[in-house]
C-alpha positions in Angstrom: -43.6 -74.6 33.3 -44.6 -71.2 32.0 -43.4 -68.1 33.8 -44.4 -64.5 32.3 -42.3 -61.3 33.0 -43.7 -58.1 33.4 -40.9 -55.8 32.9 -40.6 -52.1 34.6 -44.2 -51.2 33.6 -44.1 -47.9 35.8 -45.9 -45.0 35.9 -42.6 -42.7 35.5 -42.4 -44.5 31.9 -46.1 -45.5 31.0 -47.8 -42.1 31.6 -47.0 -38.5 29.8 -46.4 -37.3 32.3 -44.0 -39.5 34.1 -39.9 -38.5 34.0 -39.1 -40.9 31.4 -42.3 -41.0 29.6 -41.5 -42.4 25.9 -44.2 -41.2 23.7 -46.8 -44.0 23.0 -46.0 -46.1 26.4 -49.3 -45.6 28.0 -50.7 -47.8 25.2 -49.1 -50.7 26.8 -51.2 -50.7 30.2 -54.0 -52.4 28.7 -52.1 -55.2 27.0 -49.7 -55.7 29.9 -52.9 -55.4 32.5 -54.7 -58.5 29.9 -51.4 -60.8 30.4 -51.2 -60.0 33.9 -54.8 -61.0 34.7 -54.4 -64.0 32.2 -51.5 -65.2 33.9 -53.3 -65.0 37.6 -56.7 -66.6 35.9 -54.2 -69.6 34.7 -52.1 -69.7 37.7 -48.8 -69.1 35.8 -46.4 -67.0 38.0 -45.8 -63.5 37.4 -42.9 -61.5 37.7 -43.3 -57.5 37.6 -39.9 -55.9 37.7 -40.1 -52.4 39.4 -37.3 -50.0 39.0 -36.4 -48.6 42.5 -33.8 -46.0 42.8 -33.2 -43.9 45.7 -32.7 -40.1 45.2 -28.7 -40.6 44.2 -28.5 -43.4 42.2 -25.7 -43.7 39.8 -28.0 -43.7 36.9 -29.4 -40.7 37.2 -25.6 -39.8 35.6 -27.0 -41.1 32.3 -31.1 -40.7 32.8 -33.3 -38.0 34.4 -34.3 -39.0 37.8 -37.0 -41.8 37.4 -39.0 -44.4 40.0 -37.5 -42.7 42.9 -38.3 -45.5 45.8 -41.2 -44.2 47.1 -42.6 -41.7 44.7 -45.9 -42.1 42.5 -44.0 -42.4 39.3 -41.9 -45.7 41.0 -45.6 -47.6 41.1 -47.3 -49.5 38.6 -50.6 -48.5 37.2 -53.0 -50.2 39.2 -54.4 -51.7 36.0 -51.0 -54.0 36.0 -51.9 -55.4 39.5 -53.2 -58.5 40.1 -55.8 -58.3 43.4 -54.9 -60.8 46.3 -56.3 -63.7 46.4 -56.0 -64.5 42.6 -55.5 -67.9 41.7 -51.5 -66.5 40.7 -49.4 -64.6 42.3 -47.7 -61.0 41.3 -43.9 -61.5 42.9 -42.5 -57.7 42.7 -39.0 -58.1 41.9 -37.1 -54.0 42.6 -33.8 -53.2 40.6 -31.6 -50.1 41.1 -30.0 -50.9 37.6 -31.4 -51.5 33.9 -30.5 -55.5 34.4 -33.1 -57.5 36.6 -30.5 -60.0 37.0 -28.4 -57.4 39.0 -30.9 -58.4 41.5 -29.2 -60.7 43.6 -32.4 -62.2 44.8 -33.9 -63.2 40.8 -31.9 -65.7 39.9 -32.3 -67.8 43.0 -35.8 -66.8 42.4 -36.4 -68.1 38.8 -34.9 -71.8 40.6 -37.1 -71.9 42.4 -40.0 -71.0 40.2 -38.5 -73.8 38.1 -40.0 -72.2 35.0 -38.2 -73.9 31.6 -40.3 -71.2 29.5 -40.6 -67.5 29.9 -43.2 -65.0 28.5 -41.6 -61.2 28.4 -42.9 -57.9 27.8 -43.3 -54.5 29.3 -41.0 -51.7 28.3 -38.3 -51.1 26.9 -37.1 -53.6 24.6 -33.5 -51.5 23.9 -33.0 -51.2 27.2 -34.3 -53.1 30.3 -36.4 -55.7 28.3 -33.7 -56.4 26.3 -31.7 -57.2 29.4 -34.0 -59.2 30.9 -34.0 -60.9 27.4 -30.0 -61.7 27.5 -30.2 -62.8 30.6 -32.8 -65.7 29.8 -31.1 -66.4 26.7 -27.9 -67.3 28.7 -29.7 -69.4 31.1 -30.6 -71.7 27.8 -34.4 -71.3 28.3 -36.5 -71.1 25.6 -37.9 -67.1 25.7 -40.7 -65.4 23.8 -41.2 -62.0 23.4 -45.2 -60.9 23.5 -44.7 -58.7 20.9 -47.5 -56.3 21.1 -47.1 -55.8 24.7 -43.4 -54.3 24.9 -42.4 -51.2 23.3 -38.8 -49.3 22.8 -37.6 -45.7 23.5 -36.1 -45.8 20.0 -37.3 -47.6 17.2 -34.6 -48.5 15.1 -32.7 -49.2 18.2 -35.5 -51.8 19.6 -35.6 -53.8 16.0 -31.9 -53.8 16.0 -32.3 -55.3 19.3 -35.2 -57.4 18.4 -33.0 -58.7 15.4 -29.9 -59.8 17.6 -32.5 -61.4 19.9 -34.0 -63.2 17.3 -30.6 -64.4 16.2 -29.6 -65.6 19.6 -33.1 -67.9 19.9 -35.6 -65.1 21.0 -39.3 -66.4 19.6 -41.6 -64.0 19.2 -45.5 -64.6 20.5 -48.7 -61.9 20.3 -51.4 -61.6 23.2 -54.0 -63.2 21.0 -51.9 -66.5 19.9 -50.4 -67.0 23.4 -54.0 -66.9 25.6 -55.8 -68.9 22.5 -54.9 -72.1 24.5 
């Protein structure tokens, strides 16, 4: 069963002027909004990661203070949302770290979903993408990047990721091929 994973497609990263704004982001709300309405239309489950830190969280060490619980910058654009009553269902999964699977609650989650085959994107893939990405890849499930819905802070950083992915058993998919069927 298919699963997609929307990851940490906030307003604090998306929009310019959001605390960790990489220039570019905003061009993935329309792509991520299409798979997140496909997924609803086709009753595949969705999972949107959210980060959610409150004001002192230990990563604001390393990153400027970002998706605060509770702030405007912590939502997702309302684009991303899938309205209730949709044939699927949007499960909002909140992190205080880069790693979804630091969640205690996901991986109990994902067995239950009983998904064998999981549809990423969202931002960033050199950082929380890519975790979510590692993750999968250790559970043995087969994991496909939509390529022209992610984006990376860096670059060079996010192909050298890519690449390590790819070596690992990462496939790679685009919007177009994956709602053709």
């Amino acid at each position: 069963m298919k699963l997609f994973l929307d990851i940490d497609t906030q307003i604090d990263f998306l929009f310019p002027a959001g605390a960790l704004h990489t220039p570019g982001a905003e061009r993935m709300i329309a792509p991520v909004a299409r798979l997140n309405r496909y997924a609803a239309k086709q009753g595949i489950p969705l999972i949107s990661t959210m980060c959610a830190h409150p004001e002192n969280a230990d990563e604001f060490r390393d990153w400027a203070p970002h998706c605060v619980i509770g702030t405007v910058g912590q939502r997702k654009p309302a684009a991303t949302l899938i309205e209730k009553g949709a044939r699927g269902e949007q499960i909002i999964v909140e992190k205080n770290h880069l790693d979804v699977f630091t969640n205690p609650e996901f991986t109990p989650l994902l067995d239950k979903l009983g998904a064998d085959e999981f549809f990423v994107y969202g931002v960033f893939i050199d950082y929380c993408v890519g975790c979510a990405i590692t993750g999968l890849l250790k559970r043995a499930a087969k994991v496909v990047l939509v390529s022209d819905a992610s984006a990376s802070v860096d670059e060079e950083k996010g192909q050298a990721a890519l690449a390590r992915f790819l070596a690992a058993g990462l496939e790679l998919t685009t919007i177009a091929e994956l709602t053709a069927s």
